[in-house]
C-alpha positions as CSV (number, residue, x, y, z in Angstrom):
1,X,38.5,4.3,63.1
2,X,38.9,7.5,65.5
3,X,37.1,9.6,64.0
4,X,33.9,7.2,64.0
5,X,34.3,7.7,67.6
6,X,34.6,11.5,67.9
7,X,32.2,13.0,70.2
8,X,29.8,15.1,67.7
9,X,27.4,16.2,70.4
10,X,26.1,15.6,73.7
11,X,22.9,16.5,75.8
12,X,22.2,16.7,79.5
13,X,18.9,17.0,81.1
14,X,17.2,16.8,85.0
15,X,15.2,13.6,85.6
16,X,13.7,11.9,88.7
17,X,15.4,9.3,91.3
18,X,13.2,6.2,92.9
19,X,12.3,8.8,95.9
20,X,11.2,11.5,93.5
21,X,14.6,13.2,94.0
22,X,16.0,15.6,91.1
23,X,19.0,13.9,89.3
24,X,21.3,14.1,86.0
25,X,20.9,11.9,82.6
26,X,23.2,12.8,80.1
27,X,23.7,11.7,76.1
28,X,26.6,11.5,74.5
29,X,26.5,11.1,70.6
30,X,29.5,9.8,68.0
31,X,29.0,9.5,64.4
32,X,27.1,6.0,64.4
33,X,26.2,5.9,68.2
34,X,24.7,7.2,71.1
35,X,24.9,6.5,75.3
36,X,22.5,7.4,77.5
37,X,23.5,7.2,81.5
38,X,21.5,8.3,84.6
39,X,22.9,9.0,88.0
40,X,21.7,7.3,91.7
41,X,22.2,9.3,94.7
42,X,22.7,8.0,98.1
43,X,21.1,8.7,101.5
44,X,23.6,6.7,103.5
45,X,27.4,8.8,102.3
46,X,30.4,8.2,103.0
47,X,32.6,11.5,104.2
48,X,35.2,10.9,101.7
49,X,33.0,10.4,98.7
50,X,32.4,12.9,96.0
51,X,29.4,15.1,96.8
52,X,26.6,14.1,94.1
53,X,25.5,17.7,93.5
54,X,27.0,21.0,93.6
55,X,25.6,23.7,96.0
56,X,22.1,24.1,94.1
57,X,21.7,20.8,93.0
58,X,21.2,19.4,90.1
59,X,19.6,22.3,88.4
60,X,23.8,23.7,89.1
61,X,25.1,20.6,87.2
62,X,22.8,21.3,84.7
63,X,23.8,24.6,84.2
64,X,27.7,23.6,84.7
65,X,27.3,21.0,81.6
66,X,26.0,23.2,79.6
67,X,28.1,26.6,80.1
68,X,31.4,24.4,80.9
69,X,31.2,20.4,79.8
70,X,29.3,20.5,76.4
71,X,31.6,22.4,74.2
72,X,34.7,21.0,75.7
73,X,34.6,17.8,74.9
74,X,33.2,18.0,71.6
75,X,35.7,16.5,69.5
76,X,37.1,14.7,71.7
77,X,37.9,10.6,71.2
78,X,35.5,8.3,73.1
79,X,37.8,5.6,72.6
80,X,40.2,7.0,75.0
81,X,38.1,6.3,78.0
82,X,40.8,7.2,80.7
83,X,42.0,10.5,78.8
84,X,37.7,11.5,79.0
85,X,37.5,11.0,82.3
86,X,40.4,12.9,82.8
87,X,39.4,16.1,80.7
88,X,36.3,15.7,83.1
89,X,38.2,17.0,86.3
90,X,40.3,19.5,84.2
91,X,36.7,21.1,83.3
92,X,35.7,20.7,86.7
93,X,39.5,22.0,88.4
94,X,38.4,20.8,91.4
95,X,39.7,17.2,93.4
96,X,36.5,16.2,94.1
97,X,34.6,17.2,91.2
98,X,32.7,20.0,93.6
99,X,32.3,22.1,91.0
100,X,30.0,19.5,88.5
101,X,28.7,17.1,90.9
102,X,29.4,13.7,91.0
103,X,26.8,12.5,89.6
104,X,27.4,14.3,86.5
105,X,31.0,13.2,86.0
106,X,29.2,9.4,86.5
107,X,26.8,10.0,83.6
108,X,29.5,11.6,80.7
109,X,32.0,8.6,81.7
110,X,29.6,5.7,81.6
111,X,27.8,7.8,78.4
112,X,31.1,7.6,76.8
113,X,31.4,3.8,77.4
114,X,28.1,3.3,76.3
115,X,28.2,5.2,73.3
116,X,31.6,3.6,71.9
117,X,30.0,-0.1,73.4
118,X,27.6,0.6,71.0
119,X,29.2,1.8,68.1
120,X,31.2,-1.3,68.3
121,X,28.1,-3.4,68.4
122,X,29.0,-5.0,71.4
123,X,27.5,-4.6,74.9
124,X,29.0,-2.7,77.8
125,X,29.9,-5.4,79.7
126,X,32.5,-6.6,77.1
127,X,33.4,-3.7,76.6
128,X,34.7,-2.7,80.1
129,X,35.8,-6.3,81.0
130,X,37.0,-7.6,77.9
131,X,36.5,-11.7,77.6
132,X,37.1,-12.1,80.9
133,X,33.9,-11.8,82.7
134,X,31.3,-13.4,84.6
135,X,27.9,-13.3,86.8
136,X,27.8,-12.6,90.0
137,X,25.2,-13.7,92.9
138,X,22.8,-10.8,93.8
139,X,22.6,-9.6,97.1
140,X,19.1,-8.5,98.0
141,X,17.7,-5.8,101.1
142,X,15.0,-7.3,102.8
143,X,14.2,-5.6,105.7
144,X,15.7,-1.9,106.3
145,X,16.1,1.0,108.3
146,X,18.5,3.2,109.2
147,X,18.8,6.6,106.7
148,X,16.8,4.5,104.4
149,X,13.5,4.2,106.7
150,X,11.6,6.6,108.9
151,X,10.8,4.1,111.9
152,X,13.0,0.5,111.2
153,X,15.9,-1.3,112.7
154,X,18.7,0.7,113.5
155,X,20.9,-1.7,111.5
156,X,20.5,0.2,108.1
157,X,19.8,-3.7,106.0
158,X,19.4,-6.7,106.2
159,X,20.0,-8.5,103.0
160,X,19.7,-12.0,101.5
161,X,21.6,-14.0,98.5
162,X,20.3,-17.3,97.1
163,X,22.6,-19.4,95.5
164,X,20.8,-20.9,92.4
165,X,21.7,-22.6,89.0
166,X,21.1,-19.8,87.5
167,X,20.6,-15.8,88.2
168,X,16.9,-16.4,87.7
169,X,16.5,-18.7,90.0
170,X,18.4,-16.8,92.4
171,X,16.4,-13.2,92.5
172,X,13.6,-15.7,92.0
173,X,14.3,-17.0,95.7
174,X,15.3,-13.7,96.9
175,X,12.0,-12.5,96.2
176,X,10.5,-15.3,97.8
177,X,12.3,-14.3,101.2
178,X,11.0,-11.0,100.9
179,X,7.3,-12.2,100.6
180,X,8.4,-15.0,103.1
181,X,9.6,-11.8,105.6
182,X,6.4,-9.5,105.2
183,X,4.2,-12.1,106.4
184,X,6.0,-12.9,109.0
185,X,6.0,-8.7,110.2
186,X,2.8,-8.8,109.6
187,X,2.0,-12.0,111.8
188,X,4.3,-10.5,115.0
189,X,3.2,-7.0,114.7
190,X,-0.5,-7.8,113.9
191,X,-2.1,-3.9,114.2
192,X,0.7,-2.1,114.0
193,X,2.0,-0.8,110.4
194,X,4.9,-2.1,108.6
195,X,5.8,-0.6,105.2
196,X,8.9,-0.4,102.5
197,X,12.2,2.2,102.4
198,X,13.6,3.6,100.1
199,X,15.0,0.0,98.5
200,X,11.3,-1.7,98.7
201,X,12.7,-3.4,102.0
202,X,10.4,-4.2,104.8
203,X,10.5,-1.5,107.2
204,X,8.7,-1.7,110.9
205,X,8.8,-0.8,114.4
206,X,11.5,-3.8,115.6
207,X,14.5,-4.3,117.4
208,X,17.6,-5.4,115.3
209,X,17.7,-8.5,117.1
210,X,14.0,-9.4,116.3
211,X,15.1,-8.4,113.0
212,X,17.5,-10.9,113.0
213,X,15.3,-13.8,114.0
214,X,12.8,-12.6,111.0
215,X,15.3,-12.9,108.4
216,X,17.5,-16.1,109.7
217,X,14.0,-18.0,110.2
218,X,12.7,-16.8,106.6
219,X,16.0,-17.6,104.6
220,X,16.2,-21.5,106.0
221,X,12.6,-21.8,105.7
222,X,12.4,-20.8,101.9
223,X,15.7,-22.3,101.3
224,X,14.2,-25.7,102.6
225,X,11.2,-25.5,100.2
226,X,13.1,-24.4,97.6
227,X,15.9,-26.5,97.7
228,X,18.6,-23.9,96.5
229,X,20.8,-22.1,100.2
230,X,19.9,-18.4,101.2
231,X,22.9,-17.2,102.9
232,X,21.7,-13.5,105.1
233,X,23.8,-10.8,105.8
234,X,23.8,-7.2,106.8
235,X,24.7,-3.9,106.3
236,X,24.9,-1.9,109.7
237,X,26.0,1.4,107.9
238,X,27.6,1.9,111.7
239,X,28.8,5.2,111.3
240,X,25.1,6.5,110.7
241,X,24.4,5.2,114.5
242,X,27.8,5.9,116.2
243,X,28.1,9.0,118.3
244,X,31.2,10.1,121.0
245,X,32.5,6.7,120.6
246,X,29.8,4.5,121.0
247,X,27.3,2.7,118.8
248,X,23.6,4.1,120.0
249,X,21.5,1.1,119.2
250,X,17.1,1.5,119.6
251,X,17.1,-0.1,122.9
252,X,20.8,-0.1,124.2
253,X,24.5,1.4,123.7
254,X,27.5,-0.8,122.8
255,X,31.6,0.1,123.3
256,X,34.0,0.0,120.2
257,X,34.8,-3.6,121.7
258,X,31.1,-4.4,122.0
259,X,30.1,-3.9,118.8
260,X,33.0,-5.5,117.6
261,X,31.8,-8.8,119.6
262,X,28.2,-8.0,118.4
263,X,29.2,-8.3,114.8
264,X,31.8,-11.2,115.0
265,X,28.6,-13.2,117.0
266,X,26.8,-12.3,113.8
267,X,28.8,-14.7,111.4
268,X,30.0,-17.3,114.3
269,X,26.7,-17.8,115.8
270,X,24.1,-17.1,113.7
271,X,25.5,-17.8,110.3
272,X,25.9,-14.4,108.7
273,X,27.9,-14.5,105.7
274,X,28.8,-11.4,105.0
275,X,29.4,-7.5,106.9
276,X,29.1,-4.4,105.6
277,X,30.5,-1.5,106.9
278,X,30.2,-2.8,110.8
279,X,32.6,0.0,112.3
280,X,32.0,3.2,112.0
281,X,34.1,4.7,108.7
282,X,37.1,6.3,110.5
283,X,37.9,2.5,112.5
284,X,40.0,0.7,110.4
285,X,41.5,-1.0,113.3
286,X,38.5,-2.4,114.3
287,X,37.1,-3.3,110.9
288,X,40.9,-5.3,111.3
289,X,39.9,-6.9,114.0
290,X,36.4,-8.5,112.8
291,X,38.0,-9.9,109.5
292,X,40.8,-11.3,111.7
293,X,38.4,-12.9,114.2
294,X,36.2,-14.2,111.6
295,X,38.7,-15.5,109.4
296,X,37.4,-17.3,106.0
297,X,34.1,-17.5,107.1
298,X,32.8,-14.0,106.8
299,X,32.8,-11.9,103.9
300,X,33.2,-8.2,105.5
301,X,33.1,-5.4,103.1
302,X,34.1,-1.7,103.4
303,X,32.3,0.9,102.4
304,X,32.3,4.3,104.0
305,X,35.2,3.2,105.0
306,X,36.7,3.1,101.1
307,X,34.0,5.1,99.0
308,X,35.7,3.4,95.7
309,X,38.8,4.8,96.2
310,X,41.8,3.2,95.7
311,X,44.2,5.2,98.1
312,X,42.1,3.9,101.3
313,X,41.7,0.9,99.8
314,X,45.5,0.2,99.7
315,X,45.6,1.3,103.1
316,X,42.7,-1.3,104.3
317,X,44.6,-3.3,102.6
318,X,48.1,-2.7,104.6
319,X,45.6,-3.1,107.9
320,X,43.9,-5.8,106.4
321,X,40.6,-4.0,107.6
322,X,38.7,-6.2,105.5
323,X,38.6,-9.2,103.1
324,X,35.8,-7.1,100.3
325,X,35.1,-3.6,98.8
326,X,32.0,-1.9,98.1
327,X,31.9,-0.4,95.0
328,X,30.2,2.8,93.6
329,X,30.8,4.2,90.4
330,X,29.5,7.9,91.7
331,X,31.9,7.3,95.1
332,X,34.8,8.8,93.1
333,X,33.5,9.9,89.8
334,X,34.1,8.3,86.7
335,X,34.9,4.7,85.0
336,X,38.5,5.3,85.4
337,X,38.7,5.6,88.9
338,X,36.5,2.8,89.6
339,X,38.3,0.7,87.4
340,X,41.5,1.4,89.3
341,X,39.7,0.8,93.1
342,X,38.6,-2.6,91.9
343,X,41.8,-3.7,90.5
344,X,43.6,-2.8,93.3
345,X,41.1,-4.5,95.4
346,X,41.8,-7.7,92.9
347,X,45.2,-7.8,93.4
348,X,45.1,-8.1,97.1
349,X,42.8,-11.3,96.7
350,X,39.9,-9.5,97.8
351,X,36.1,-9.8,96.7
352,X,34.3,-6.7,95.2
353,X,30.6,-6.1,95.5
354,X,29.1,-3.7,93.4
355,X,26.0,-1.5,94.9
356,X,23.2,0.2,93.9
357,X,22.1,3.8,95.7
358,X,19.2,4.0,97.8
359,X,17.9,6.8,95.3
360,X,18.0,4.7,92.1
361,X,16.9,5.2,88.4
362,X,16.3,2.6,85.9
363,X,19.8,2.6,84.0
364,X,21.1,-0.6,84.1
365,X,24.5,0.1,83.4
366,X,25.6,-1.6,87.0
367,X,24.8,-4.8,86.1
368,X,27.5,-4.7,83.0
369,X,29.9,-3.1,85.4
370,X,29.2,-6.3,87.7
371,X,29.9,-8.4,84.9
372,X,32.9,-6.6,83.5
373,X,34.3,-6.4,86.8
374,X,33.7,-9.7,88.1
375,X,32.2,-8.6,91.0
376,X,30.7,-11.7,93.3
377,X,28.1,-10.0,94.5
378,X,25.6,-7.0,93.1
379,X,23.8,-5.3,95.7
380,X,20.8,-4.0,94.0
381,X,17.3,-5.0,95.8
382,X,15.6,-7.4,95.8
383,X,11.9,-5.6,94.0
384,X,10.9,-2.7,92.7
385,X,11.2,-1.3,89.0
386,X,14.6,0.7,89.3
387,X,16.5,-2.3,91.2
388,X,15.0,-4.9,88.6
389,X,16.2,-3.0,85.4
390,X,19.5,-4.2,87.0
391,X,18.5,-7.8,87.7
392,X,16.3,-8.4,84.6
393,X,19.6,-7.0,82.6
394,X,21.8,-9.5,84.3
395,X,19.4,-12.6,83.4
396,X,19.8,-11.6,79.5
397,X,23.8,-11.0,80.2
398,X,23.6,-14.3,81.8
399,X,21.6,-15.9,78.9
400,X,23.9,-13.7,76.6
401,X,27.1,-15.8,77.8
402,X,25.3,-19.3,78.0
403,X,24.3,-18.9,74.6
């Protein structure tokens, strides 16, 4: 049985991101079987995460896989997923995986997976997650700005999750918002331009709080034609925006308390359902104090703050900085690590919420993760061809487990 899962040969190669952006795709070959994994890169980074690219890009990881990675783990037994992604940092010999990138530690580890999912006949979702599994609701940018725009809100998304009978229906409704959205921009701002960002979210010229208006007004108007609820909620990204201790909005400045009222107003008063990263990554303390003042009616959720690892988890966790995790598979690395944030997160009770990168590719391999992990939301657009490889995959999962 072991050796039908030896690694026989492997293959890495430089492909393009949804911006146009150099990345890594890597293959990974066993007797019967073969994986195939691409790597995202973000735009909006936490300081903790693992840098996606050595110092010369992805041209270096190139060069590192094949000098370094290739012949070491030839040989090697795919089934032992935790003992891969642990020959992975003893190639690199860094903490961080400096030396390889990030992104190419993502794409052996989730190869691997892929290639013994499929030599197993099975998919990767039942793999990872074994029988216990299930859908989650997507979670879908609809207007943007921040690192992911040129000229939008300062808030870096706003985002929208519809709540139908079935996944379909639900990114069905989502991109129904979005339509919903752009006519509405295009009705308030008449001459002027609005366009996309990097996640095919409406970007224009607006203040956060006309942004807010927008996307409140669009979500109970669609989800009164269509009879199945939009919940709305937002990603500020507020360490993108916060500078000498305050938050530095478009059109106005707000304290560490300010902001903290700002955001809690958000889910009290005009029905947010969800935060994500609304302190800026260091605050942990404040972070506390939202998901205490909110209590079970907001769903806030770390990100910079954690970048999928399970040391600052455990300590959001002591602080009880938040009730959710964002996670990221190329935050930290590998399958293994991720594996072990999002248990960790599980056993405090908490929600995770698996994400997309602004610079995508059209690997769909997060959806299975979402699956296998039981994640209750995946953050992954709401159009566009990279982001729906995710969301298509998830409607044939979906029908996969109905059937």
């Amino acid at each position: 049985m072991a050796d039908d899962f030896e690694i026989v040969a492997s293959n890495a190669r430089i492909v393009l991101d949804s911006r146009g952006n150099q990345t890594v795709e890597c293959d990974i070959f066993t007797p019967y079987s073969m994986g195939r994994s691409s790597a995202p890169s973000g735009a909006s980074t936490g300081k903790t995460e693992v840098a996606a690219f050595p110092k010369g890009g992805a041209a270096a990881s190139l060069e590192f896989f094949n000098s370094k990675v290739r012949r070491s783990i030839n040989g090697f037994n795919a089934l032992d997923q935790k003992g891969f992604d642990a020959l992975l940092g003893e190639i690199d010999g860094t903490e961080n995986f400096s030396a390889m990138g990030g992104n190419l530690s993502t794409v052996l580890s989730i190869a691997c997976a892929k290639a013994v999912a499929n030599g197993m006949g099975i998919p990767l979702y039942r793999y990872v997650g074994g029988m216990g599994v299930s859908v989650p609701d997507p979670l879908g940018n609809v207007i943007g700005g921040g690192k992911h725009s040129r000229n939008g809100t300062t808030i870096q998304e706003f985002m929208v999750s519809a709540q139908g009978k079935t996944f379909l229906e639900s990114i069905t409704v989502n991109s129904l918002v979005h339509k919903r959205i752009g006519e509405k921009l295009q009705e308030k701002l008449k001459d002027q331009s609005i366009g996309v960002g990097d996640e095919r979210a409406w970007t224009a010229p607006i203040s956060d709080d006309l942004a807010i208006d927008i996307v409140t007004e669009a979500a109970k108007e669609v989800t009164s034609e269509s009879k199945v609820n939009v919940r709305v909620g937002s990603d500020f990204a507020a360490t993108s925006f916060y500078n000498n201790g305050k938050y530095v909005y478009r059109n106005h400045t707000l304290s560490k308390d300010d902001q903290i009222d700002f955001a809690v107003s958000l889910i009290k008063d005009r029905g947010f359902f969800l935060l994500e990263d609304p302190m800026e990554e260091g605050d942990f303390d404040g972070f506390a104090s939202i998901t205490e003042s909110t209590g079970k009616r907001g769903i806030i959720v770390g990100d910079d703050i954690y970048t999928t690892k399970a040391s600052l988890i455990r300590k959001g966790i002591e602080k009880k900085s938040s009730n959710a995790v964002l996670i990221k598979v190329n935050q930290v690395g590998t399958l293994t690590s991720t594996l072990e944030a999002v248990e960790v997160a599980r056993a405090a009770g908490w929600k995770n919420v698996i994400s997309h990168r602004s610079g995508e590719t059209t690997d769909d391999f997060l959806a299975h993760l979402s699956v296998a992990f039981r994640s209750s939301l995946i953050k992954s657009g709401t159009i566009g061809g990279e982001r729906l490889a995710k969301l298509n995959e998830l409607v044939r999962i979906q029908e996969d487990l109905t059937s």
